[in-house]
N, CA and C atoms as an extended XYZ file, in Angstrom:
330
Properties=species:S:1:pos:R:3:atomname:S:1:resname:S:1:resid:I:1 pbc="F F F"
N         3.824       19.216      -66.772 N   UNK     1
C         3.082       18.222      -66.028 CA  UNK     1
C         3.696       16.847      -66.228 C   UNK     1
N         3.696       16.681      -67.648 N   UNK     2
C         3.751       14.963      -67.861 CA  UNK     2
C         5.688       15.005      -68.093 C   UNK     2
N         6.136       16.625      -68.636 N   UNK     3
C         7.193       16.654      -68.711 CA  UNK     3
C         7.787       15.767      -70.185 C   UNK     3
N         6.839       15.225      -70.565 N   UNK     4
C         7.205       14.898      -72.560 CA  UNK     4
C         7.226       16.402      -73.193 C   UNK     4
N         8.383       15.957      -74.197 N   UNK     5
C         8.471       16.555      -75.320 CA  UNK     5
C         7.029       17.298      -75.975 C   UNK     5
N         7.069       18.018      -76.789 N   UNK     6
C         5.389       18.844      -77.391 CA  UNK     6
C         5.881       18.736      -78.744 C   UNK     6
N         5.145       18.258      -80.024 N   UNK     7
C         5.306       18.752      -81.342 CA  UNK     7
C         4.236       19.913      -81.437 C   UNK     7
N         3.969       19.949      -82.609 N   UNK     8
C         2.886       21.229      -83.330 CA  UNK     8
C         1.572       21.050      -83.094 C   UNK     8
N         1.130       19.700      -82.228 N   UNK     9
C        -0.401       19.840      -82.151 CA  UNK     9
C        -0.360       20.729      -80.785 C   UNK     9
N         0.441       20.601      -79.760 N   UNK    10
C         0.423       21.568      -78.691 CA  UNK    10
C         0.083       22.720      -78.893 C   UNK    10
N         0.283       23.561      -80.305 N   UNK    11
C         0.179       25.268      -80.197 CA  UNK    11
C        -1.957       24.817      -81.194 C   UNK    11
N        -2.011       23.579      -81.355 N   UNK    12
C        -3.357       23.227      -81.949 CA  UNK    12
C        -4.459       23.832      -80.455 C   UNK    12
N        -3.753       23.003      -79.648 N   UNK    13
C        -4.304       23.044      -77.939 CA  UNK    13
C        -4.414       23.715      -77.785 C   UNK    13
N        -3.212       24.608      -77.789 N   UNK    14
C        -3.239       26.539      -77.435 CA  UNK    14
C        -4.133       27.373      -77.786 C   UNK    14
N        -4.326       27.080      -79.461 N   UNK    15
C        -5.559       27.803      -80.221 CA  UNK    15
C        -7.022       27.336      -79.391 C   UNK    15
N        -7.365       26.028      -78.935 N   UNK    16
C        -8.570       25.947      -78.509 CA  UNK    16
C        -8.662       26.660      -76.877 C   UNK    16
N        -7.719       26.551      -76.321 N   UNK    17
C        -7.566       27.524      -75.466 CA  UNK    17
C        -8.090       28.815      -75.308 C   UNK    17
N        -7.096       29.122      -76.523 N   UNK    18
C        -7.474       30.835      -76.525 CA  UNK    18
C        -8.765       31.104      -76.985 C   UNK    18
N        -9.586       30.302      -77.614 N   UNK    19
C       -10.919       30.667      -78.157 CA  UNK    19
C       -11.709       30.286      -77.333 C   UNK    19
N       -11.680       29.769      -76.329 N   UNK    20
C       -12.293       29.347      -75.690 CA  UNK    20
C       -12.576       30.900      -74.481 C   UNK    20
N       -11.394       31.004      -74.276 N   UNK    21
C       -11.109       32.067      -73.221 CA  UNK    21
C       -11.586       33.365      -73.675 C   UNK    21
N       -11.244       33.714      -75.161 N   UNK    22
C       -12.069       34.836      -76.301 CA  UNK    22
C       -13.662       34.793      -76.196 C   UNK    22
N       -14.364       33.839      -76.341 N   UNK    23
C       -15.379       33.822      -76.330 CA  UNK    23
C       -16.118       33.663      -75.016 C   UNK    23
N       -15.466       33.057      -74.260 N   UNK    24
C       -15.917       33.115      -72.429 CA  UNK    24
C       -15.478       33.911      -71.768 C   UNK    24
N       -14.316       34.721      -71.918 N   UNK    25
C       -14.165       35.271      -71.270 CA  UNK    25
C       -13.408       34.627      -69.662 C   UNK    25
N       -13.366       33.493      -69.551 N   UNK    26
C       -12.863       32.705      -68.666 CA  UNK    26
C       -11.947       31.282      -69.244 C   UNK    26
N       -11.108       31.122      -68.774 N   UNK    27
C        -9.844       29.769      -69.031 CA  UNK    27
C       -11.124       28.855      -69.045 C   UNK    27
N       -10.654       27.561      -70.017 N   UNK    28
C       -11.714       26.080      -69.900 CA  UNK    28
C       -11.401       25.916      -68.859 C   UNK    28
N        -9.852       25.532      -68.110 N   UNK    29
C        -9.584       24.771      -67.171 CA  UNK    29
C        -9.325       25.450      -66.148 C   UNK    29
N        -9.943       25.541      -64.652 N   UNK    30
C        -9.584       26.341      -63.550 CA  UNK    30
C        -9.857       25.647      -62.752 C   UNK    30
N        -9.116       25.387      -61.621 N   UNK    31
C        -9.155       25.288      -60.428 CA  UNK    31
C        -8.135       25.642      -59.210 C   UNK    31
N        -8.091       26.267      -58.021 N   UNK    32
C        -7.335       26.964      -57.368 CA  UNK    32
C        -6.327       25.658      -56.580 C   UNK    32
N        -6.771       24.158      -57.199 N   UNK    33
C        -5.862       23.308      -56.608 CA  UNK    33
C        -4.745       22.637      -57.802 C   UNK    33
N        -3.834       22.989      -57.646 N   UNK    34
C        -3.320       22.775      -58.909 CA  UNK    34
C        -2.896       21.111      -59.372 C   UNK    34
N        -3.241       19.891      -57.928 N   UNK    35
C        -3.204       18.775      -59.130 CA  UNK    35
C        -4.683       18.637      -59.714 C   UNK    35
N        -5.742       19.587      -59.079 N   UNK    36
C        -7.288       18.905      -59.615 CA  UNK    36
C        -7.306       20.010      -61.048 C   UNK    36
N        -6.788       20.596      -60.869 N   UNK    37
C        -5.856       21.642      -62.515 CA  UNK    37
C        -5.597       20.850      -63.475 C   UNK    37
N        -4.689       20.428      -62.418 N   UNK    38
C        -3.571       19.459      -64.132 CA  UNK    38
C        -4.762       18.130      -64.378 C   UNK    38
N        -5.657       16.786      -63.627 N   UNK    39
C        -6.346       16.496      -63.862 CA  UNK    39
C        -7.319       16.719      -64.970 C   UNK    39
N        -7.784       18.058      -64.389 N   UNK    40
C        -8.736       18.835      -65.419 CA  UNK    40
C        -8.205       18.743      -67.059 C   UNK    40
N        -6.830       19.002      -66.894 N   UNK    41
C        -6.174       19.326      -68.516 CA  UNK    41
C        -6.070       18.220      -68.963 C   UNK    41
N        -5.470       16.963      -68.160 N   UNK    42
C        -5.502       15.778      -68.940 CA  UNK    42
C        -6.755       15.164      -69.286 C   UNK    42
N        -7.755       15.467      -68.483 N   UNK    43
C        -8.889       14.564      -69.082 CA  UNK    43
C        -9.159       15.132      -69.969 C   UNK    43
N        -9.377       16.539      -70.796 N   UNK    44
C        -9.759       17.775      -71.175 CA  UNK    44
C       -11.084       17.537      -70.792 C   UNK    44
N       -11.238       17.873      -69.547 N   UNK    45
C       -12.613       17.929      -68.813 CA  UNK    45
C       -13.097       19.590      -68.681 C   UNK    45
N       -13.618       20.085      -69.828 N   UNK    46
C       -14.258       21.497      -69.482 CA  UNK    46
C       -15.782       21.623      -69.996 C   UNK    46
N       -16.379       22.930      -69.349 N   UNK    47
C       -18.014       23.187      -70.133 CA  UNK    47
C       -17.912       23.778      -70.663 C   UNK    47
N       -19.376       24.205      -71.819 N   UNK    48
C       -19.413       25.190      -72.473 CA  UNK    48
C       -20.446       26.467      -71.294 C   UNK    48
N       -19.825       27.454      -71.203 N   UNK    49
C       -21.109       27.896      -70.492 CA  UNK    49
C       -21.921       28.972      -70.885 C   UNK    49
N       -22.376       28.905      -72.154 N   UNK    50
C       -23.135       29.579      -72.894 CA  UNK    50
C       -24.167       29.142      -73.825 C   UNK    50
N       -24.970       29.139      -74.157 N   UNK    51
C       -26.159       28.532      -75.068 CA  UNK    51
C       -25.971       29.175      -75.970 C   UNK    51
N       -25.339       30.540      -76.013 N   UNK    52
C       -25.535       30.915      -77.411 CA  UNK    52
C       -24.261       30.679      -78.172 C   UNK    52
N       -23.321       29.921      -77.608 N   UNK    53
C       -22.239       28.932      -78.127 CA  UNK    53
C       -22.853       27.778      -79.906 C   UNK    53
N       -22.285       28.192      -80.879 N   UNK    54
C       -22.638       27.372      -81.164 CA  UNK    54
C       -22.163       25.813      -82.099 C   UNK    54
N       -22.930       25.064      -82.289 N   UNK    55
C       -22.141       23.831      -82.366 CA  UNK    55
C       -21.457       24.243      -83.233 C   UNK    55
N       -20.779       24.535      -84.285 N   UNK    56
C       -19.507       24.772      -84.727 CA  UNK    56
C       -18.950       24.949      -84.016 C   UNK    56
N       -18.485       26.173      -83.702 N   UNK    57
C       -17.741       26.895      -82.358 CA  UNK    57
C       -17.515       25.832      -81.335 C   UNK    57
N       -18.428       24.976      -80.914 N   UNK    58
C       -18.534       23.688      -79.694 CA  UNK    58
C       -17.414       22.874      -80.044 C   UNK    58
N       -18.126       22.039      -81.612 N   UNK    59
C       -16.892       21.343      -82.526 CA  UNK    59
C       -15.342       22.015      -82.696 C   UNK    59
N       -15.412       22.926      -83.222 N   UNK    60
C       -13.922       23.615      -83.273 CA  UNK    60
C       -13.133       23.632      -81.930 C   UNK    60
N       -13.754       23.882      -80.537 N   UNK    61
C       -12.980       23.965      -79.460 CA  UNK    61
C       -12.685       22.729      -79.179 C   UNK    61
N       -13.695       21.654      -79.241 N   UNK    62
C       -13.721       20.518      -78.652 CA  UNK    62
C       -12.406       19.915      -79.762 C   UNK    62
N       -12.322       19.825      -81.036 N   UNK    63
C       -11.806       19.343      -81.358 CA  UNK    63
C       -10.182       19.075      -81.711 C   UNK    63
N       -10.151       21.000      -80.896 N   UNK    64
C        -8.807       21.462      -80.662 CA  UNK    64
C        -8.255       21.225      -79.224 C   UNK    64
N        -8.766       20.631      -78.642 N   UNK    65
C        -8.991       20.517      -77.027 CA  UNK    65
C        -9.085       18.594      -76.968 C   UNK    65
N        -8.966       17.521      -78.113 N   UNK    66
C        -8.754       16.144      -78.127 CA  UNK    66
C        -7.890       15.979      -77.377 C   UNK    66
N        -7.720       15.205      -76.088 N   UNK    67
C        -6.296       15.309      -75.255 CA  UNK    67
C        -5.764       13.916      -76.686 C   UNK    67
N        -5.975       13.191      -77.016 N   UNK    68
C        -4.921       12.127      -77.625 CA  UNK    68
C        -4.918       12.756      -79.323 C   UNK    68
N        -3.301       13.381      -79.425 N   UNK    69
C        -2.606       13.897      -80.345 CA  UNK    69
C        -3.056       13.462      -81.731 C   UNK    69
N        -2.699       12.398      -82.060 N   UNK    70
C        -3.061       12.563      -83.305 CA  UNK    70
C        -5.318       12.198      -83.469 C   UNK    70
N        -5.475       12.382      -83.053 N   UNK    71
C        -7.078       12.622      -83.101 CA  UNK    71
C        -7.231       13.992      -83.625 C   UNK    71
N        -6.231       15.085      -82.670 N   UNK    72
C        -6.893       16.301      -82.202 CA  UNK    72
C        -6.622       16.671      -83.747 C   UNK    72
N        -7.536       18.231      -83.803 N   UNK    73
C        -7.669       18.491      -85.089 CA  UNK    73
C        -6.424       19.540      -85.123 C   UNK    73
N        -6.178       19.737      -86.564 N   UNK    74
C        -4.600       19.968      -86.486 CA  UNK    74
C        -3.554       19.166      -87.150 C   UNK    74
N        -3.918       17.996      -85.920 N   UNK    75
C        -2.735       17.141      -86.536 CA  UNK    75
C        -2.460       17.174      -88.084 C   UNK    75
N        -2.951       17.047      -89.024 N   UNK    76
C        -3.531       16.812      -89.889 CA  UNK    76
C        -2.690       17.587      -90.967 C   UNK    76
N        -2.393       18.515      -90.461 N   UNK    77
C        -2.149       20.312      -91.010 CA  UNK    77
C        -2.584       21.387      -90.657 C   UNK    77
N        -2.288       22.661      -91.348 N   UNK    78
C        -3.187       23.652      -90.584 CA  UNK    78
C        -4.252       23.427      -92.092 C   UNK    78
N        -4.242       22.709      -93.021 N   UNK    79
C        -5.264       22.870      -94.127 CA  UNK    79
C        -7.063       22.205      -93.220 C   UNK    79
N        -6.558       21.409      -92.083 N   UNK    80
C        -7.717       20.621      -91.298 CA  UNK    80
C        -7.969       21.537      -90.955 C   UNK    80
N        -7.814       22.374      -90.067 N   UNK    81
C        -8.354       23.162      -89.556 CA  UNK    81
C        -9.135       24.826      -90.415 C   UNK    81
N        -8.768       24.790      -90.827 N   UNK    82
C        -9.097       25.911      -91.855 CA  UNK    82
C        -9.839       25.056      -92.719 C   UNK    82
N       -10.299       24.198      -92.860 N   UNK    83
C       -11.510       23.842      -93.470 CA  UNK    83
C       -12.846       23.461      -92.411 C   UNK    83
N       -12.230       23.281      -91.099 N   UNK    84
C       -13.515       23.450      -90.599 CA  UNK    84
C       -14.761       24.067      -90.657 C   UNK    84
N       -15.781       23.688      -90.261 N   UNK    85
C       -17.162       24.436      -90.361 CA  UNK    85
C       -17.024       25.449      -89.855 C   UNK    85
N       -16.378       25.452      -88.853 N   UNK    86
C       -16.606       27.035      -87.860 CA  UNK    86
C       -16.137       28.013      -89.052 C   UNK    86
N       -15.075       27.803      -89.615 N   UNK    87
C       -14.493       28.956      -90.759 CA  UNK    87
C       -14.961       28.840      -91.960 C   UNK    87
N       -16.461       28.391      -91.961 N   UNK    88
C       -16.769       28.161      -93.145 CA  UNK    88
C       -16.945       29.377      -94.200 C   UNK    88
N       -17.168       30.486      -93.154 N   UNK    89
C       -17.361       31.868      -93.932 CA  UNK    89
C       -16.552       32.542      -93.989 C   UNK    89
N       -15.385       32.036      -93.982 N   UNK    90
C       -13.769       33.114      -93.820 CA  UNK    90
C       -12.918       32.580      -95.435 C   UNK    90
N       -12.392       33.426      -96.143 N   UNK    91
C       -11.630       33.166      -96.676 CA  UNK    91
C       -10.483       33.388      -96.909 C   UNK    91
N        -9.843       32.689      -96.530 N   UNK    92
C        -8.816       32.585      -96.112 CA  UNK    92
C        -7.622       33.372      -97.024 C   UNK    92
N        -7.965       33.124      -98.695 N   UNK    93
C        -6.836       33.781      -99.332 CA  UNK    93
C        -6.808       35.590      -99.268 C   UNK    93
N        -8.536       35.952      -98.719 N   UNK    94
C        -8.103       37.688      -98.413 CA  UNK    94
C        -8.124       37.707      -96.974 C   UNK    94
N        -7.840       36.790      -96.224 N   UNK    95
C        -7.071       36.697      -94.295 CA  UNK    95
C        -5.817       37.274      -95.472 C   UNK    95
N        -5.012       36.187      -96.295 N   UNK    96
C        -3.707       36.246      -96.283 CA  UNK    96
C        -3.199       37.515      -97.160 C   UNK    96
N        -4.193       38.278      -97.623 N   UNK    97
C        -3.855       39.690      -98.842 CA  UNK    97
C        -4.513       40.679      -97.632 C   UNK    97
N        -4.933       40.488      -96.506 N   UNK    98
C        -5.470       41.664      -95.800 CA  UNK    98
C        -6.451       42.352      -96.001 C   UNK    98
N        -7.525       41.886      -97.002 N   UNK    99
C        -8.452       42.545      -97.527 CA  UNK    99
C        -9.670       42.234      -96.992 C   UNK    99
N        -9.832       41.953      -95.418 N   UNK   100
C       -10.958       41.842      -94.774 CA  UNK   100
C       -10.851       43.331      -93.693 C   UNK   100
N       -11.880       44.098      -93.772 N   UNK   101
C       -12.079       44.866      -92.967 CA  UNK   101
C       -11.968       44.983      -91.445 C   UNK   101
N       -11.268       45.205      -90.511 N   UNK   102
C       -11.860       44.990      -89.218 CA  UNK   102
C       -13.257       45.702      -88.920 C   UNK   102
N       -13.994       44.812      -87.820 N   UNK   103
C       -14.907       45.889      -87.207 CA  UNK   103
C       -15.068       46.847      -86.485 C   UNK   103
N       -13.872       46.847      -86.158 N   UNK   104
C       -13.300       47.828      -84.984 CA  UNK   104
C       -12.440       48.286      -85.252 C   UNK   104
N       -12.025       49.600      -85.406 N   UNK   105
C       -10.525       50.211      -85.516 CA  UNK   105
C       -10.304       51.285      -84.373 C   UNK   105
N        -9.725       51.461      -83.460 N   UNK   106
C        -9.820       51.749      -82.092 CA  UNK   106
C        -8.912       53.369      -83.055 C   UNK   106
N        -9.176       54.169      -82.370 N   UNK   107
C        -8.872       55.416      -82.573 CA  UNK   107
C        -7.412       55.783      -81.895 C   UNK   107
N        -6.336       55.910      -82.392 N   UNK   108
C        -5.339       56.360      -81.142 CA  UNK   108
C        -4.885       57.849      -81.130 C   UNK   108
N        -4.284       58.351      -79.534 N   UNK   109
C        -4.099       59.403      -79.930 CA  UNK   109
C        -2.609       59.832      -80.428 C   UNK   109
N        -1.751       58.882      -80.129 N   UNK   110
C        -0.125       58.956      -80.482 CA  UNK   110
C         0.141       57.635      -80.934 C   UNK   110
């Protein structure tokens, strides 16, 4: 769009993206006209459209979704973000030993 360079808060963006889209099920930003698109991305003009969204989750997207860089969360490190509230119940050192269970383990046949 703007055609600048991206450091590491860009893949910050990405993450609020994708959680956004994980949990909705739909992109924040859509529209079938693609400058009222790119608009959309620069203002980071999106809704939440769920109530049972909740403000953590709200905070964490929103805050990964700051269009001005060093605000957005991230910048910071990835230690900012992983201390957020939303992950307040994750710990992180058995994310990194694998010792969290999934809830789902899909069955395969090959």
């Amino acid at each position: 769009m703007d055609r600048h360079g991206h450091g590491k808060s860009v893949d910050w963006w990405t993450i609020g993206c994708l959680t956004y889209e994980i949990f909705f099920g739909k992109p924040c930003f859509q529209n079938k006209d693609k400058k009222i698109l790119e608009d959309l991305i620069r203002k980071s003009s999106f809704q939440f459209r769920s109530k049972e969204c909740s403000e953590n989750l709200q905070n964490f997207i929103t805050s990964l979704l700051t269009v001005n860089v060093k605000s957005r969360l991230g910048y910071g490190g990835e230690e900012e973000v992983k201390n957020h509230a939303w992950f307040s119940r994750v710990n992180f050192e058995k994310v990194m030993n694998k010792l969290y269970r999934p809830p789902f383990t899909p069955k395969l046949k090959d």
